[in-house]
C-alpha positions in Angstrom: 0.0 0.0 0.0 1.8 3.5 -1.0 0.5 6.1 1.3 1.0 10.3 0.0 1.1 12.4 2.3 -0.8 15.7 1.7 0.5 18.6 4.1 -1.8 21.8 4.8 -0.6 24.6 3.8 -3.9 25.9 0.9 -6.0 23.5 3.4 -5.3 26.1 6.4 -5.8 29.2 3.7 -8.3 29.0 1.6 -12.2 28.1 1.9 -12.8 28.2 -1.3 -9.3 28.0 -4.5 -9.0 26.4 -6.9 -5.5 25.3 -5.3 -7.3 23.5 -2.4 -10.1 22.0 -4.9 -7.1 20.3 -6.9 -6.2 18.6 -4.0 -9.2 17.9 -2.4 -9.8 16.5 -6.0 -6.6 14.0 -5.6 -8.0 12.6 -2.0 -11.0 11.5 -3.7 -9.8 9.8 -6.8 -6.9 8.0 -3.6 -10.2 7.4 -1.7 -11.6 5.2 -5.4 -8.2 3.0 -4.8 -7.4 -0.3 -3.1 -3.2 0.3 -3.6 -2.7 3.7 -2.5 -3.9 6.0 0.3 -3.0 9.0 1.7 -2.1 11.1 4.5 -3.6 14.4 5.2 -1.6 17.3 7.9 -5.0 19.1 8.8 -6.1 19.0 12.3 -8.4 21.9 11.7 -9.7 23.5 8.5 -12.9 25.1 7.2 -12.4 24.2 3.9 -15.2 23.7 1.5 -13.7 20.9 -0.8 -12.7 19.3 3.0 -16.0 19.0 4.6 -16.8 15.3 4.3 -12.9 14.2 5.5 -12.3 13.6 8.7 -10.3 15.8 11.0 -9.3 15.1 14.2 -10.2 18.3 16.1 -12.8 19.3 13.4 -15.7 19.7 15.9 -17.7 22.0 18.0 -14.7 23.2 20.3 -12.2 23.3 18.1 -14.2 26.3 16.1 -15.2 28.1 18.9 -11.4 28.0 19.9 -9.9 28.3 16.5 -11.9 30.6 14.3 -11.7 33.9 16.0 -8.2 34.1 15.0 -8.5 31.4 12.3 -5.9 32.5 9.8 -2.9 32.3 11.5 -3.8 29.9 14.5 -4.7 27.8 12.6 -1.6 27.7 10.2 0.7 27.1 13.3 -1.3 24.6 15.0 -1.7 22.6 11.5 1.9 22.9 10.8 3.1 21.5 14.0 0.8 18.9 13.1 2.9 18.4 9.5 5.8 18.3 11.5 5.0 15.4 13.7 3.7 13.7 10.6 7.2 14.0 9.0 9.4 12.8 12.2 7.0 10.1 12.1 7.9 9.1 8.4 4.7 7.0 7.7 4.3 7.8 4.4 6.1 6.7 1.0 5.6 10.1 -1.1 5.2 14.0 0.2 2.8 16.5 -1.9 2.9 19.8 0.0 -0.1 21.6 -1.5 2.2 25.2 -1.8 5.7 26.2 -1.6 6.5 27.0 2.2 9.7 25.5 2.5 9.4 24.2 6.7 10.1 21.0 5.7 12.9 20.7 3.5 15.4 19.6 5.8 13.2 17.4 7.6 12.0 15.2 4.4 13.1 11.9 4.2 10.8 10.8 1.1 10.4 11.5 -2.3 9.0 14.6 -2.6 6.5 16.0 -5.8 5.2 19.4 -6.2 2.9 20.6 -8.5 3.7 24.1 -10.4 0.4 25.6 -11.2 1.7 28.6 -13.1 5.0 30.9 -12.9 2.9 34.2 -13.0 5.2 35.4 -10.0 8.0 34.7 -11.9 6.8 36.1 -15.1 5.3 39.0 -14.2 7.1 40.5 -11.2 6.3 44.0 -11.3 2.8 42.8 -10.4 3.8 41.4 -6.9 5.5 42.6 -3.7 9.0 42.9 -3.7 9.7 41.1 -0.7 7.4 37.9 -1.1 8.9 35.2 -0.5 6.7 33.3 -2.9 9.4 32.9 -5.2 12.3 32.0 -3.3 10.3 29.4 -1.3 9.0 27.9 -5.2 12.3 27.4 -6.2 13.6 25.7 -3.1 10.4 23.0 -3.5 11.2 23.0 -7.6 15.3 22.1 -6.6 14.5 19.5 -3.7 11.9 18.0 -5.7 11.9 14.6 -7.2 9.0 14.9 -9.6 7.5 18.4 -10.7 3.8 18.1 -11.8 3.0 21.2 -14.5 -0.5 21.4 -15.6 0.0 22.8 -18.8 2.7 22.7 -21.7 3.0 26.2 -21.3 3.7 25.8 -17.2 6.5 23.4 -18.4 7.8 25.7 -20.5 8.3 28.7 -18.3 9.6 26.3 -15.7 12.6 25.6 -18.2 13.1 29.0 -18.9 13.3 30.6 -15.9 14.9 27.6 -13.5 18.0 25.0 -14.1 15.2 21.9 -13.6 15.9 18.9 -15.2 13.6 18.6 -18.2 13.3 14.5 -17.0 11.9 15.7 -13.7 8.8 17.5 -15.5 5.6 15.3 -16.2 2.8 17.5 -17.8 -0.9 16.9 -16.3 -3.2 19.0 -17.5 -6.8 19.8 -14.9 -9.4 17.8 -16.0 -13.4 17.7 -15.2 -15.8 14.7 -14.8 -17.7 14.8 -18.6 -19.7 11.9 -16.9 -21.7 13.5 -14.1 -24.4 15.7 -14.9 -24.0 19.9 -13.6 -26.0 20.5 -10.4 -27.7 24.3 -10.9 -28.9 26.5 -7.6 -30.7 29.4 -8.6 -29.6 33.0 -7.7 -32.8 35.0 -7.7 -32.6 39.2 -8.7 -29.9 38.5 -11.6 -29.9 40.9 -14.4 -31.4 39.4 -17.6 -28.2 40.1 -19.6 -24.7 39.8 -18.1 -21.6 39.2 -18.9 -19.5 37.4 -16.3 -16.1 37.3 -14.9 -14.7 34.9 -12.2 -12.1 35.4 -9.7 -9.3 37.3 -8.6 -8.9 41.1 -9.9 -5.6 41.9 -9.1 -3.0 43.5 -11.5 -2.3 40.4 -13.8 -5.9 39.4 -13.7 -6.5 42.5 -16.3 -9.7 43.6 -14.5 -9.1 47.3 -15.3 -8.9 46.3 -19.2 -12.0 44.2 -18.8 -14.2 47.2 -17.1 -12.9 49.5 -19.6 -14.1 47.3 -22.5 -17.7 46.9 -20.9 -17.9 51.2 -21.3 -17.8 50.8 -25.1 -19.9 47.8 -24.6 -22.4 49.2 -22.5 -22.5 52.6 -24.3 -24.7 50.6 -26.9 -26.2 48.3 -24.6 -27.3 49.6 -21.8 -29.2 47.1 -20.2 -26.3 44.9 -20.3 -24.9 44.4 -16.7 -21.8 43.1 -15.1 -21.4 40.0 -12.7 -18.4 39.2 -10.7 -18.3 36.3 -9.0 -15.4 35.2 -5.9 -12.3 37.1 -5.9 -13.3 39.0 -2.5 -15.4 41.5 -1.4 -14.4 44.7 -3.8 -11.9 46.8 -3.1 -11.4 50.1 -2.5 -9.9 50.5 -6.1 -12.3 48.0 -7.7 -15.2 50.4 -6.1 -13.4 53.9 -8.0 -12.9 52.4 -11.0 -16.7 51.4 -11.7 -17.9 54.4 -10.1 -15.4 56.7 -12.4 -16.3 54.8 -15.4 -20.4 55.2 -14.3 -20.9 52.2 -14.0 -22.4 52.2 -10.3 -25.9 49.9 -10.7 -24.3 47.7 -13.9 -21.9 45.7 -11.4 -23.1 43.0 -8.6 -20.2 41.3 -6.8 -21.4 37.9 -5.6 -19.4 34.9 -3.6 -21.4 31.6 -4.6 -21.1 27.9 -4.2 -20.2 25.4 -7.2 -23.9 25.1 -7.9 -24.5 28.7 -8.2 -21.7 29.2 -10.5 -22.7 26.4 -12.6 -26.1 29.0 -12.6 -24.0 31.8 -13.7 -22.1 30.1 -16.4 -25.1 28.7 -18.0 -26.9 32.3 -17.9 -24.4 34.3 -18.6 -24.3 36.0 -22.6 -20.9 35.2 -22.2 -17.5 34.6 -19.8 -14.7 36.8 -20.6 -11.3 35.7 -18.9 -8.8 38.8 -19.6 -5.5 37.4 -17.7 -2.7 38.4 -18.6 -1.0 35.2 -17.7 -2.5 31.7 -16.3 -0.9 28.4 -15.9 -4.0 26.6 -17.0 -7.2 28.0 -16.8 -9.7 25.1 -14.9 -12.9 28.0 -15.4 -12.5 27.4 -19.2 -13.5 24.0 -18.8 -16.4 25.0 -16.4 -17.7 27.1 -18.6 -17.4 24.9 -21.5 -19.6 21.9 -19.2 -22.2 24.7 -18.3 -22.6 25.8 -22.4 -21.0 28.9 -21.8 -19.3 30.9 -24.6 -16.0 32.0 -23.7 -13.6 35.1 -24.6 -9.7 34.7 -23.6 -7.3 37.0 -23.9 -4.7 35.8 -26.6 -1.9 33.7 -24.1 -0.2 30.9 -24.9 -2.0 28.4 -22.0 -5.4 29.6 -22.9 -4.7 29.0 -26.8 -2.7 25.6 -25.7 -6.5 24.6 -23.6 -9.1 26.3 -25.4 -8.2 26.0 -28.9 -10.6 27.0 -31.4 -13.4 26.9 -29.0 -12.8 30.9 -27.8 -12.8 34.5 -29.4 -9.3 35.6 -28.8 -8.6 39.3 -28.1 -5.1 41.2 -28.0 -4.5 41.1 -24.0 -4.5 45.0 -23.8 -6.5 46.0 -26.5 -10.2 47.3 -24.9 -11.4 48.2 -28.2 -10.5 44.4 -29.5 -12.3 43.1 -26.2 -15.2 45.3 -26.7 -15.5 44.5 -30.1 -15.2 40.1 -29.3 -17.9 41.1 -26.7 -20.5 42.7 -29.1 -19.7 39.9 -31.5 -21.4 37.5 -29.5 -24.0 39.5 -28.4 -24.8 40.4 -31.7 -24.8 37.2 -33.5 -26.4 34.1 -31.8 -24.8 32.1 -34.5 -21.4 32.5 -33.1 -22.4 32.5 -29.5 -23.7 28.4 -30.6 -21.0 28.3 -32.5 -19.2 28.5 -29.4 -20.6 26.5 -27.1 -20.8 23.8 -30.0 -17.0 23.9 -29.5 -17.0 24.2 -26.3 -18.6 20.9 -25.7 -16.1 19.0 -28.1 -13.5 20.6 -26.9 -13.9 19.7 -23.0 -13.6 15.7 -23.6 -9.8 16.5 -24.8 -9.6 17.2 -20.7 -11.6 13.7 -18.8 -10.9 14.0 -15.0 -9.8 10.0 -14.9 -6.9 10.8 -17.3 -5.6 13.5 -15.4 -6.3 11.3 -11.6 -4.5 8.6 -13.4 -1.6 10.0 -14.2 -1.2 11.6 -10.9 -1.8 9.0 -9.2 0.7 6.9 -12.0 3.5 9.7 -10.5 3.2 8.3 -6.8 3.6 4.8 -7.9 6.7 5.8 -9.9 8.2 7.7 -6.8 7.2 5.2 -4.3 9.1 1.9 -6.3 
């Protein structure tokens, strides 16, 4: 029997990410086998993708204790809990679930990380200068015996910008479960037309570029609102720029389950995902299960995923988003055409294929 050994660092900081889901994604498909189980460092988490595993202090006390300072008590007291796990040494393979280096020098396994993007390294000027995001990545990419990239591009930047071993690379793209019908909850008081966004809005996200398309947009279609979904509350920023561009009453914020996004992709006249840079992209493949036409800015990962099933725009052109935008609001033929594409498109990514070969890495590192 291999056991992997899942530590919790994205377990102990996010409720909802699509970090955390990735993992929480791995447990299950380990949960499906007789030949491999797993080991998870979470005493206490209020993770969504978590809430049918057991935890040993997750119970009545241990919130009341916990949650007023959850953040950082509970990193500490789950860490501890990684620690003993690793003096312990019950496990055959080590998958930290993000880059803090604590247990480097303690690690007497094989060790395998998954690089979801390199946006940090890429795009620097986005990020505080004294993060140690990217030091702590490339400790975990030099100590690591296997490095999991989820896209071609991933794998590419990794070679570019660190001295990895090309050998030590296996490619997995994200993948979704074709085979299990959406589940919808519906939000009540949406606009009738909207055109939706998802996630994070900081600088790299191209958010500002986004809002300043909708103003052509919306200058000939008024009715036409906005919908944000996750990514926070709005910030002070977020809150000037929609009110500068007058656009106060044409954007709703909302934080929503899987089932209410599945709502909003279906609904929505179209999903427009602006990054400047991704490692993957996993809400292309959302979209494309709930029949939801897609716009992508024109990077390499999102052309290396998407294919022909997206209208492409240049990543800081607003008049070239606006004008993908009115495209599909203007012609129903290519908003089918679209989903049509988007439907073929998603079986290139099953959720078995991508389990299996993850799970196929653990094997190898465990021999």
């Amino acid at each position: 029997m291999i056991n992997v050994f899942f530590d919790h660092q994205k377990f102990s900081t996010q409720t909802f990410g699509g970090i955390s889901r990735y993992f929480a994604t791995i447990i299950e498909e380990i949960k499906k086998n007789d030949n491999i189980d797993y080991v998870l460092g979470v005493l206490f988490s209020n993770n969504y993708y978590l809430k049918d595993s057991s935890k040993p202090l997750f119970n009545f006390i241990a919130n009341k204790l916990l949650k007023s300072e959850y953040g950082k008590r509970t990193e500490i007291i789950n860490e501890l809990y990684c620690k003993y796990l690793l003096s312990k040494n019950e496990f055959d393979v080590f998958h930290p679930t993000y880059y803090d280096t604590y247990f480097i020098s303690k690690l007497k396994k094989p060790l395998v990380i998954t690089v979801h993007d390199m946006t940090h390294e890429k795009l620097p000027e986005y990020f505080w200068a004294q993060s140690p995001l990217t030091h702590n990545k490339r400790r975990n990419i030099e100590k690591a015996d296997k490095i999991i990239a989820i896209s071609e591009s991933t794998k590419n930047d990794l070679l570019e910008l660190t001295n990895i071993d090309e050998k030590k690379i296996d490619v997995v793209y994200h993948g979704i479960d074709n085979n299990t019908p959406l589940v919808f909850e519906m939000i009540p008081n949406l606009p009738d037309q909207y055109i939706l966004f998802v996630g994070d809005r900081s600088g790299y996200k191209n958010f500002y570029t986004f809002i300043d398309a909708f103003v052509l947009v919306s200058a000939l279609y008024p009715t036409i609102n906005i919908i944000l979904c996750g990514g926070g509350a709005l910030g002070i920023a977020d809150l000037e720029i929609i009110s500068q561009r007058k656009l106060v009453g044409k954007v709703k914020h909302l934080q929503v389950n899987d089932y209410e996004l599945n709502y909003l992709y279906r609904n929505a006249l179209v999903f427009v995902y602006p990054s400047l840079y991704e490692g993957f992209g996993l809400p292309i493949l959302e979209a494309y299960k709930a029949n939801c036409p897609i716009i992508l800015s024109d990077i390499d990962c999102f052309k290396e995923v998407a294919g022909n099933a997206a209208l492409y725009f240049s990543k800081h052109e607003k008049e070239d988003l606006a004008s993908k935008i009115i495209s599909v609001i203007e012609n129903n033929q290519t908003r089918t055409n679209l989903i049509d594409l988007g439907s073929e498109r998603i079986k290139l990514f099953p959720l078995d294929t991508s389990m299996q070969k993850t799970l196929d890495i653990y094997r190898y590192l465990a021999q």
